[in-house]
MDTraj code that builds the backbone (N, CA, C; nanometers):
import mdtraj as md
import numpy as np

residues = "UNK UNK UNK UNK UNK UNK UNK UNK UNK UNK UNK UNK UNK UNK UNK UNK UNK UNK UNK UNK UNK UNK UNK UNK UNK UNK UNK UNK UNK UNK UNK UNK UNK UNK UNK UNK UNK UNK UNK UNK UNK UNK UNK UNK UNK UNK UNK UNK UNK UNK UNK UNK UNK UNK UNK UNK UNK UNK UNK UNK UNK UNK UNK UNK UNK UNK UNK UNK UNK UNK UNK UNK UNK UNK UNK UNK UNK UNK UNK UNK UNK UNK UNK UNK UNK UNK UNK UNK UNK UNK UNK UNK UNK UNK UNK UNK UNK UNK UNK UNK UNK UNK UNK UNK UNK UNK UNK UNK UNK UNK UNK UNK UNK UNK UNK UNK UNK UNK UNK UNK UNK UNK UNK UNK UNK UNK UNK UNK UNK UNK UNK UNK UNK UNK UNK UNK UNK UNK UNK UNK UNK UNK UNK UNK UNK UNK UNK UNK UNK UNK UNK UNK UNK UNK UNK UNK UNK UNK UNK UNK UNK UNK UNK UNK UNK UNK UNK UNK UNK UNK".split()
xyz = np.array([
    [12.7675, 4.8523, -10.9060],
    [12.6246, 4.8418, -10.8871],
    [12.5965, 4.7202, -10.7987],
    [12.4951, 4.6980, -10.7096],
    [12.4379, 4.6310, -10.6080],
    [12.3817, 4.5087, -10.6743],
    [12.3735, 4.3816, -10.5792],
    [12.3331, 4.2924, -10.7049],
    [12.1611, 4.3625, -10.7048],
    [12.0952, 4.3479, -10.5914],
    [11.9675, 4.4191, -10.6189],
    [11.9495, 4.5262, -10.7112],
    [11.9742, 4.5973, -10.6842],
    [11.9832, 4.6926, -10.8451],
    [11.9978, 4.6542, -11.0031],
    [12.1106, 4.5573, -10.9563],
    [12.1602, 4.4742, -11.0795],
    [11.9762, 4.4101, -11.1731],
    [11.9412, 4.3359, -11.0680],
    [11.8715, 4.2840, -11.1001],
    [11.7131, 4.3472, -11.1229],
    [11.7043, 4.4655, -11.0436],
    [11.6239, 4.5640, -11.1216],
    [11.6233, 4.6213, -11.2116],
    [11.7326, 4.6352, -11.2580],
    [11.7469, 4.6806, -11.3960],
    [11.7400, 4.6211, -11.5318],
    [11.7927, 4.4447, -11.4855],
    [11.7655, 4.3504, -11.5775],
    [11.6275, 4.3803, -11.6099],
    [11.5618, 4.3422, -11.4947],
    [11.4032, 4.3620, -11.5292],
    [11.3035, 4.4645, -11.5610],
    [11.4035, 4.5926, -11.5461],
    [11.3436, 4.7022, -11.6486],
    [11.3714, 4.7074, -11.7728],
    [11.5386, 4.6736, -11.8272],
    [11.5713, 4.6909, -11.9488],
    [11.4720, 4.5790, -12.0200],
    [11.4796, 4.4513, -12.0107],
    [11.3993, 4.3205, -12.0306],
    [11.2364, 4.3503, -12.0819],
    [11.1835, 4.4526, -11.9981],
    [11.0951, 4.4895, -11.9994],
    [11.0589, 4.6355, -12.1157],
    [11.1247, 4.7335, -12.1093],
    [11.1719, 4.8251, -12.2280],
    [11.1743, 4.7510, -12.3583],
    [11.2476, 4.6506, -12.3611],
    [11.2495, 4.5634, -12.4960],
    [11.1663, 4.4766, -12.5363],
    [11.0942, 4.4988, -12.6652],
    [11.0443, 4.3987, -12.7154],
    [11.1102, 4.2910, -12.7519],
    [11.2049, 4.3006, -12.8036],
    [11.3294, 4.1901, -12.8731],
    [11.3967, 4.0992, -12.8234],
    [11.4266, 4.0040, -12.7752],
    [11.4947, 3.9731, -12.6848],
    [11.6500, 4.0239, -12.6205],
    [11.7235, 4.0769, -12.4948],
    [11.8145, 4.1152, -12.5238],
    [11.9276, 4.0119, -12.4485],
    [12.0672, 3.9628, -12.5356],
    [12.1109, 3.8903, -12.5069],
    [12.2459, 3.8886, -12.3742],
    [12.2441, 3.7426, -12.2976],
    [12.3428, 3.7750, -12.2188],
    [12.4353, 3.8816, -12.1637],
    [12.5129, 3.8706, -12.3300],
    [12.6242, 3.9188, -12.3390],
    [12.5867, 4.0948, -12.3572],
    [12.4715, 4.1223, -12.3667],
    [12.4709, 4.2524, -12.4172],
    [12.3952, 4.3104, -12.3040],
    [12.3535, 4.2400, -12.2024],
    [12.2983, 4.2182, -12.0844],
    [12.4796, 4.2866, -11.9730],
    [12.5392, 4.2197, -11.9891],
    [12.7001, 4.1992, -11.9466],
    [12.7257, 4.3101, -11.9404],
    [12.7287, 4.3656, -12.0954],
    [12.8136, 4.5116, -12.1363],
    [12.7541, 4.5939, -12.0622],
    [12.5899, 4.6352, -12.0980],
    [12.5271, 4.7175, -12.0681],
    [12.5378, 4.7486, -11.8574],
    [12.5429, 4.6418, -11.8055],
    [12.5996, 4.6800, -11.6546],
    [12.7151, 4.6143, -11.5920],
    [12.7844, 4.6171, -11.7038],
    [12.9391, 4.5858, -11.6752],
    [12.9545, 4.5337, -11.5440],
    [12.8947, 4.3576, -11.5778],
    [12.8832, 4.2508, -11.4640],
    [12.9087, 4.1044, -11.5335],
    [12.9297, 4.0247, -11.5594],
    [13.0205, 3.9507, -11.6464],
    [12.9445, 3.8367, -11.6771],
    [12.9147, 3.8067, -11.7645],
    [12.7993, 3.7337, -11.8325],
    [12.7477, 3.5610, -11.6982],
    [12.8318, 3.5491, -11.6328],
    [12.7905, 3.4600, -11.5462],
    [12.7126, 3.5388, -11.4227],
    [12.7521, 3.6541, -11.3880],
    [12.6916, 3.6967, -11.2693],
    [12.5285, 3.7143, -11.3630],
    [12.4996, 3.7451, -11.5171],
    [12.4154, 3.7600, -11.4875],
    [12.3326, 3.6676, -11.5571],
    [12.3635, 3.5244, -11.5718],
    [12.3000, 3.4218, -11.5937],
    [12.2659, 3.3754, -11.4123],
    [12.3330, 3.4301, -11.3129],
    [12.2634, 3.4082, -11.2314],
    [12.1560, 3.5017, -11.1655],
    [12.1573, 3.6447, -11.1693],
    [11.9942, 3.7133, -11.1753],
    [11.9399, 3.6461, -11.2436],
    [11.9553, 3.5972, -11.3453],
    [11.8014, 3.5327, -11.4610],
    [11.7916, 3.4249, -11.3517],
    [11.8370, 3.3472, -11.3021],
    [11.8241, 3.2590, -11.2371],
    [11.7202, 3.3015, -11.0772],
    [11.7613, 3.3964, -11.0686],
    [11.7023, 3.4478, -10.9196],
    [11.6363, 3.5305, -10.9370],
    [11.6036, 3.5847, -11.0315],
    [11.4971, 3.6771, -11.0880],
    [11.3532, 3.5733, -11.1233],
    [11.4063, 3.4590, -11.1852],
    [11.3105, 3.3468, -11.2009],
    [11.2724, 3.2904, -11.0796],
    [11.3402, 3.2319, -11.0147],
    [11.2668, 3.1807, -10.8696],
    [11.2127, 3.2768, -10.7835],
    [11.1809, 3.4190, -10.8242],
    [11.1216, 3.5307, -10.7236],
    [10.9959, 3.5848, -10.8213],
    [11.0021, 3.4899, -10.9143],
    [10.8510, 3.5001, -11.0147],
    [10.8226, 3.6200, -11.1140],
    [10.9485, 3.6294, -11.1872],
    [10.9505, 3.6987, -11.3000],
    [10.9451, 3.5671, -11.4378],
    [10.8356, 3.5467, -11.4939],
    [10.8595, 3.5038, -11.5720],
    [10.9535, 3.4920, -11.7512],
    [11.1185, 3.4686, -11.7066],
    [11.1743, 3.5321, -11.8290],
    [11.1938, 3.4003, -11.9158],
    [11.2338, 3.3845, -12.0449],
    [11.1998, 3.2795, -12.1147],
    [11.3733, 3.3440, -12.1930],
    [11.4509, 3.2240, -12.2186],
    [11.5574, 3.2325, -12.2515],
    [11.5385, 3.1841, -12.3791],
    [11.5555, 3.2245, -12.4852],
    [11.5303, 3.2015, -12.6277],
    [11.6855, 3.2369, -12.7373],
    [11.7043, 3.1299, -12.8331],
    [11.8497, 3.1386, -12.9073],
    [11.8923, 3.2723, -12.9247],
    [11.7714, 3.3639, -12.9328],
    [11.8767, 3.5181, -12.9471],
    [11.8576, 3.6051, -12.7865],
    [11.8474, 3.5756, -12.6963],
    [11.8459, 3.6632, -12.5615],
    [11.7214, 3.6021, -12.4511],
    [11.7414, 3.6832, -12.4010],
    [11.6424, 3.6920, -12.2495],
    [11.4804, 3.7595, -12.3250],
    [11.4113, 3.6897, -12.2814],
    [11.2716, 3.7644, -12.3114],
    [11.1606, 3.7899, -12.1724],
    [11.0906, 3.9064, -12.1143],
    [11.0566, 3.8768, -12.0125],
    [10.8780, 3.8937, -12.0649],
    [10.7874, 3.7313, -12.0181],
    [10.6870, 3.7249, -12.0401],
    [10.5737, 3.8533, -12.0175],
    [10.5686, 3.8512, -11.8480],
    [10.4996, 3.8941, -11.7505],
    [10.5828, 3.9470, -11.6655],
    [10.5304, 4.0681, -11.5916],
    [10.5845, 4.1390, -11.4557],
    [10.4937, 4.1241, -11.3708],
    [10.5918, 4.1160, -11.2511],
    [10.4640, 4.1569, -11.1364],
    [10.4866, 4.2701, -11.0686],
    [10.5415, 4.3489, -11.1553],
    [10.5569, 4.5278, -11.1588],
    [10.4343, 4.5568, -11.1538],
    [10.3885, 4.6469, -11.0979],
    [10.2675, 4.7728, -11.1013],
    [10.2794, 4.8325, -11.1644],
    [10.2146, 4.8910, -11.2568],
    [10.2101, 5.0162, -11.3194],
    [10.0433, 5.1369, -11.3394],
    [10.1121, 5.2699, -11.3063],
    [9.9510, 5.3197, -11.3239],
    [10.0849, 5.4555, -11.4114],
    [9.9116, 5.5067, -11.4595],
    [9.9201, 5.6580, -11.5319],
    [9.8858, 5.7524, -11.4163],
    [9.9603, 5.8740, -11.4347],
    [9.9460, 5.9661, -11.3656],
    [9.9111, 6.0646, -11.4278],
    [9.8381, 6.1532, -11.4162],
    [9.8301, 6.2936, -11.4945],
    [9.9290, 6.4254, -11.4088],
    [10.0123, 6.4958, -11.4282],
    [10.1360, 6.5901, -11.3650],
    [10.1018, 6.7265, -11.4776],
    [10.1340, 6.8198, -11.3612],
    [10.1619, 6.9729, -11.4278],
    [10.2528, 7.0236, -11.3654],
    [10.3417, 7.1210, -11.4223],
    [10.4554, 7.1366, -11.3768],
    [10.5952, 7.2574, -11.4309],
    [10.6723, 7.3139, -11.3698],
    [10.7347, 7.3849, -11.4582],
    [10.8671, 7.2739, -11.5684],
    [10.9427, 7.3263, -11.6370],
    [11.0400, 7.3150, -11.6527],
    [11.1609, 7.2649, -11.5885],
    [11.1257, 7.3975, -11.4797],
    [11.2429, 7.3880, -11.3701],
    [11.2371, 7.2710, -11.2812],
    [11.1003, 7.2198, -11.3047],
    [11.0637, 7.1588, -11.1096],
    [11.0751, 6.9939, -11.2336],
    [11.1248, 6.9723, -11.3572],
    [11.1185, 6.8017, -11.3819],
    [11.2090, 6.7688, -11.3379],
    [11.3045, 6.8088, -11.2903],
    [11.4248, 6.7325, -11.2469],
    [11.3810, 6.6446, -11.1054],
    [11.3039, 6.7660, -11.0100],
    [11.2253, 6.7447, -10.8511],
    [11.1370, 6.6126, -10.9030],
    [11.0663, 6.6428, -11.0229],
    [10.9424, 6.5379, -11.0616],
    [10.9995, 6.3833, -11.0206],
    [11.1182, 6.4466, -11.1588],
    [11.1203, 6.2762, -11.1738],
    [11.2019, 6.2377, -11.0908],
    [11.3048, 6.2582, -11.0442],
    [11.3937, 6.2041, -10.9068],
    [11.2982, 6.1999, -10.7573],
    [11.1868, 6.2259, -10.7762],
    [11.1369, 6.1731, -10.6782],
    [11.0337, 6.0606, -10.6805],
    [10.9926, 6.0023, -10.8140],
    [10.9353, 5.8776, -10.8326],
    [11.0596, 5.7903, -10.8297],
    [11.1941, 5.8466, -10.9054],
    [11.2917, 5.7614, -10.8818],
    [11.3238, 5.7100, -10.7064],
    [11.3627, 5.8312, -10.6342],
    [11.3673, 5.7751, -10.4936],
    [11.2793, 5.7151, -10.4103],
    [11.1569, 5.7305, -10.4216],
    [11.0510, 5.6412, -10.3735],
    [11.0521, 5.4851, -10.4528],
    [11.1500, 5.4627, -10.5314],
    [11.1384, 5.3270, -10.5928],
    [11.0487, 5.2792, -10.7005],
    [11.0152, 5.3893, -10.8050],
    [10.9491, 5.3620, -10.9329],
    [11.0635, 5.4038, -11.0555],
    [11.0105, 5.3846, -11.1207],
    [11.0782, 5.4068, -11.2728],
    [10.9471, 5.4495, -11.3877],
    [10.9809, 5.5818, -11.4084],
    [10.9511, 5.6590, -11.5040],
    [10.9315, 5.6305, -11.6468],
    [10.8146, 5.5235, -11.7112],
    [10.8385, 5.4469, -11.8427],
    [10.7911, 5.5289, -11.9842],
    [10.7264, 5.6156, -11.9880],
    [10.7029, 5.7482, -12.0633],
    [10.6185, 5.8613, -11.9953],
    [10.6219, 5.9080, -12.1188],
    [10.5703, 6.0674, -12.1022],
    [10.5138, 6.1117, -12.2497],
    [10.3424, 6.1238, -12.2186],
    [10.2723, 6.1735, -12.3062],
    [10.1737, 6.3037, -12.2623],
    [10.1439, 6.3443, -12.4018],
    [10.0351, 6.4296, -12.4066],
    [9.9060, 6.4359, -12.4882],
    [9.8428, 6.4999, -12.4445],
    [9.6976, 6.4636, -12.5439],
    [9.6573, 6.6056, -12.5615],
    [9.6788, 6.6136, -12.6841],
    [9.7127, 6.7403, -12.7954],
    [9.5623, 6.7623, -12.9007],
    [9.5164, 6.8830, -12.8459],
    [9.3895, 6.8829, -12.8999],
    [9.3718, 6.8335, -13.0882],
    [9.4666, 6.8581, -13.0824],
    [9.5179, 6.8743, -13.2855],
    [9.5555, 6.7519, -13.2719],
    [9.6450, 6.7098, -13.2598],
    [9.7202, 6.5706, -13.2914],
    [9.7117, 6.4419, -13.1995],
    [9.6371, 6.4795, -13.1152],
    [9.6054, 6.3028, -13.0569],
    [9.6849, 6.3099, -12.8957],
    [9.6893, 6.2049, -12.8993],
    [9.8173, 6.1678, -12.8006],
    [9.9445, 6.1649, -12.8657],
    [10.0533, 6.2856, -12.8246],
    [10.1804, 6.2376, -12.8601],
    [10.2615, 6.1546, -12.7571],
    [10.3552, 6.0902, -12.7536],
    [10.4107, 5.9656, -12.6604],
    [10.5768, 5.9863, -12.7075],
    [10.6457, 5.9447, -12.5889],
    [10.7764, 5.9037, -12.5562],
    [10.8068, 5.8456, -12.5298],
    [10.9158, 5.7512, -12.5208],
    [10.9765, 5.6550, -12.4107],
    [11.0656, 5.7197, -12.3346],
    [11.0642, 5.7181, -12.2426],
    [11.1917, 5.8191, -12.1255],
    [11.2763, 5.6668, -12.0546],
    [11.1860, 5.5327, -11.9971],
    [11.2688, 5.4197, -11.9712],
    [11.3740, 5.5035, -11.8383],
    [11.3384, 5.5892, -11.7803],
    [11.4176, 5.6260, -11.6192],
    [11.4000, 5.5440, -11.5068],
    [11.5040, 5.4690, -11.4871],
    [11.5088, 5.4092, -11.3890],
    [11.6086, 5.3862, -11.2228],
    [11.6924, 5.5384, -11.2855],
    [11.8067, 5.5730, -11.1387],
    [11.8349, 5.7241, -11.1525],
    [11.8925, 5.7554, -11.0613],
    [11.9021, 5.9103, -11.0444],
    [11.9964, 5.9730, -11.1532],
    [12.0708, 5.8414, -11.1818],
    [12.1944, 5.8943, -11.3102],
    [12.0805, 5.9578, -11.4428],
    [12.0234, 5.8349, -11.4612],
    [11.8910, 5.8740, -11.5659],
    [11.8542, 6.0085, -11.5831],
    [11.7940, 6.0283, -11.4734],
    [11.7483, 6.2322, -11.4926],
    [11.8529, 6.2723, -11.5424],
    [11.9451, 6.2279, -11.4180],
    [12.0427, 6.3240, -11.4843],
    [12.0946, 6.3509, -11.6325],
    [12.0880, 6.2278, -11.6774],
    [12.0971, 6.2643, -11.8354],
    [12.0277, 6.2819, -11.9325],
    [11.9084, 6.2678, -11.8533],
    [11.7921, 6.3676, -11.9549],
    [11.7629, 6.4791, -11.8732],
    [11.7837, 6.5385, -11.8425],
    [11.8148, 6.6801, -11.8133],
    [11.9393, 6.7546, -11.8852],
    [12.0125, 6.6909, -11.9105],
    [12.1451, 6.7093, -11.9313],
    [12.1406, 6.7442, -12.0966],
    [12.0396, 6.6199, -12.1351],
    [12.0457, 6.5811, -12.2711],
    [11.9270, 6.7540, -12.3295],
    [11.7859, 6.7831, -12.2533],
    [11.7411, 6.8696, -12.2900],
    [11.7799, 7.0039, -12.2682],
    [11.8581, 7.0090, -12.1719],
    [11.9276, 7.1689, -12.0981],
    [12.0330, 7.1760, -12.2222],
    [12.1006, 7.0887, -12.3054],
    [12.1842, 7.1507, -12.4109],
    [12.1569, 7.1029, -12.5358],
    [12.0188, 7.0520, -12.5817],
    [11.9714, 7.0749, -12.6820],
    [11.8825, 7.1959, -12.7188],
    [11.8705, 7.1899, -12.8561],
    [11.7473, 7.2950, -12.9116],
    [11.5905, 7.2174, -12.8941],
    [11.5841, 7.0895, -12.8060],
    [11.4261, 7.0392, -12.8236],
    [11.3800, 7.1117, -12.6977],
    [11.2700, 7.0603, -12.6703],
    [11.2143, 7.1401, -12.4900],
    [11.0880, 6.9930, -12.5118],
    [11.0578, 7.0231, -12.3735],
    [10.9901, 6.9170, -12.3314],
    [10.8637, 6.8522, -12.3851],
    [10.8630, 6.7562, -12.4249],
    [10.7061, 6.7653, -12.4772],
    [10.5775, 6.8159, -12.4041],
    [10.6001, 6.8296, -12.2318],
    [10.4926, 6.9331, -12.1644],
    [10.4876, 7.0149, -12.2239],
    [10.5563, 7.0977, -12.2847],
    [10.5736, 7.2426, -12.2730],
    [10.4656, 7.2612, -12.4420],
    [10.4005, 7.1762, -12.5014],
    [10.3237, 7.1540, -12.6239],
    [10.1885, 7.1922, -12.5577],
    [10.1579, 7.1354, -12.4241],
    [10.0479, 7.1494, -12.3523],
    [10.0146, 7.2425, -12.2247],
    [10.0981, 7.3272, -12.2130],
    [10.1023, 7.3996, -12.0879],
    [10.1606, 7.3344, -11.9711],
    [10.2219, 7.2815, -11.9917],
    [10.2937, 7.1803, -11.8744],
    [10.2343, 7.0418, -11.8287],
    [10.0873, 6.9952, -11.8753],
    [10.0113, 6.8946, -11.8556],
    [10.0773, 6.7976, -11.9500],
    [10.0859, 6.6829, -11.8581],
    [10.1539, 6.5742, -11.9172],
    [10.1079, 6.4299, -11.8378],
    [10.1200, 6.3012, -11.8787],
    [10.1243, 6.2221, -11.8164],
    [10.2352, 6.1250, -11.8039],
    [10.2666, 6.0724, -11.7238],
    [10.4142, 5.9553, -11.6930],
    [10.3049, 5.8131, -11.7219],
    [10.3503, 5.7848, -11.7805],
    [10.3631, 5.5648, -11.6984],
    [10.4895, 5.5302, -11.5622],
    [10.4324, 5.5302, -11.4742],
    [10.5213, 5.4650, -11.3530],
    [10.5389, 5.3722, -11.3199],
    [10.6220, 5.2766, -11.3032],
    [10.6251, 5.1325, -11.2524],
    [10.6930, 5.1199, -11.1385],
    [10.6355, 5.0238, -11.0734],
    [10.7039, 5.0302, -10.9120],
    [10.7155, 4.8724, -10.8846],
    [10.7368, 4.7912, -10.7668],
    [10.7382, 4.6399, -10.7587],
    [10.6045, 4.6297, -10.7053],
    [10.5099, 4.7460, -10.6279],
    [10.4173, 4.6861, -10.5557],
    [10.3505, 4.8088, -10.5502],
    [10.1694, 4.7931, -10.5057],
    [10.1047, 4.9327, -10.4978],
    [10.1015, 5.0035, -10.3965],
    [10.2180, 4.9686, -10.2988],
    [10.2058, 5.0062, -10.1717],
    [10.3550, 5.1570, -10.2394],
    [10.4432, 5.1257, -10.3455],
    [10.5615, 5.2032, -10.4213],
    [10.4391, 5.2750, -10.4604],
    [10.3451, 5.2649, -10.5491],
    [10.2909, 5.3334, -10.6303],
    [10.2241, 5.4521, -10.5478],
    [10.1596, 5.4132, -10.4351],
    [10.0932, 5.4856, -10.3727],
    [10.1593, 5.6211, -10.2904],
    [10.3150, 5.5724, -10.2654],
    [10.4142, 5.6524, -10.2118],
    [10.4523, 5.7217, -10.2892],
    [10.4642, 5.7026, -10.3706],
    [10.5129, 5.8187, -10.5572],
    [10.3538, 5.9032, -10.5327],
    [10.2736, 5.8403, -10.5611],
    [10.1717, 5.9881, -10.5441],
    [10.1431, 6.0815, -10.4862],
    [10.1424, 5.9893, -10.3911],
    [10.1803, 6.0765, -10.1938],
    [10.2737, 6.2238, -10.2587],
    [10.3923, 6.1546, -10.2422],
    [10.4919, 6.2206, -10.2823],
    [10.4789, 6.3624, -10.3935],
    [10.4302, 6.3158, -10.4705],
    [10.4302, 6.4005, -10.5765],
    [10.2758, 6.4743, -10.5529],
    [10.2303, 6.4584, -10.5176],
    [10.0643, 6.5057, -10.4222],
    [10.1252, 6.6426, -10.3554],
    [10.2003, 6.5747, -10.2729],
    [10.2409, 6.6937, -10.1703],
    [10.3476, 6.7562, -10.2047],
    [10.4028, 6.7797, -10.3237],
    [10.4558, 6.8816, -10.4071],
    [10.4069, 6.9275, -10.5389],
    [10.2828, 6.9081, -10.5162],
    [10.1640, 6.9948, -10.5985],
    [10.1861, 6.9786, -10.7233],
    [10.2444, 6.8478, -10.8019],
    [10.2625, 6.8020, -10.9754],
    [10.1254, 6.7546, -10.9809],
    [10.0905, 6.6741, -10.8789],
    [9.9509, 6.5456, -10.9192],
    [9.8370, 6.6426, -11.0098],
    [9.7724, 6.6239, -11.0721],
    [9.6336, 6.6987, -11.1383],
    [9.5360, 6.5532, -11.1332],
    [9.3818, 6.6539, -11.1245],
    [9.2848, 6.6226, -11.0453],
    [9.2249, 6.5693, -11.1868],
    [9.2028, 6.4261, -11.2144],
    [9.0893, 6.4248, -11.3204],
    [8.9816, 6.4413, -11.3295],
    [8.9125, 6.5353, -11.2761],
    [8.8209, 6.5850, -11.2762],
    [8.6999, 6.6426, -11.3627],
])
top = md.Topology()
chain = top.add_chain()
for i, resn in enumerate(residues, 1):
    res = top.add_residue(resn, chain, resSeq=i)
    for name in ("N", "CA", "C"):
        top.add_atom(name, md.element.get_by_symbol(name[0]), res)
traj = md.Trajectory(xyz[None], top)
């Protein structure tokens, strides 16, 4: 893995977690060796991520991630297209809910942040017995997206605009 990547990911996982998560488990998780990544925290901090190093792990205050809600409709077939293409435009996919006339909003964490990701949630629902939580609502669903800037965000819509997922709140 790239150190850039490296260090996007710190700051998604960081961000996924409430808890603090430590060095070493920081290390395992992108098998990069606990000094390479006491130095992302280091350069992740001077590029204005505020992370706060505390006796049990890394904690990250504030992002200066973007994030918006999207509303998406869609088949089955076409989530794989969905979400690998907020992935390649440079967002990360942070859930997926619905708003269920009976039961409220139901919610997920999905936490997708590389193309491997789909792939294993695709992987993970194509050979289970669950199906998508769209599929509760007719395919209407919404993502949380996060990107570094709204100029990412705006390109994910684009994107997904002109392959006819976006829905009109209308």
């Amino acid at each position: 893995m790239k150190a850039e990547q490296r260090r996007k990911e710190i700051v998604n996982l960081l961000t996924a977690k409430k808890e603090p998560l430590s060095g070493g488990a920081l290390s395992e998780i992108l098998s990069a060796s606990r000094q390479i990544i006491v130095q992302d925290i280091a350069l992740l901090k001077a590029s204005g991520y505020e992370i706060v190093s505390t006796n049990r792990g890394y904690v990250l205050h504030t992002t200066p991630l973007v994030e918006r809600v999207i509303k998406v409709k869609h088949t089955s077939e076409q989530t794989e297209d969905e979400l690998s293409t907020i992935v390649q435009y440079g967002g990360s996919v942070i859930d997926v809910f619905v708003w269920h006339k009976v039961y409220g909003k139901i919610q997920a964490n999905l936490n997708i942040f590389t193309l491997n990701d789909v792939k294993n949630y695709r992987e993970k629902i194509l050979s289970g017995k669950s199906t998508e939580l769209m599929n509760v609502t007719s395919g209407y669903h919404y993502h949380t997206i996060r990107a570094d800037d709204e100029q990412t965000i705006e390109k994910i819509e684009k994107a997904l605009l002109d392959k006819g997922f976006i829905v009109s709140e209308k």
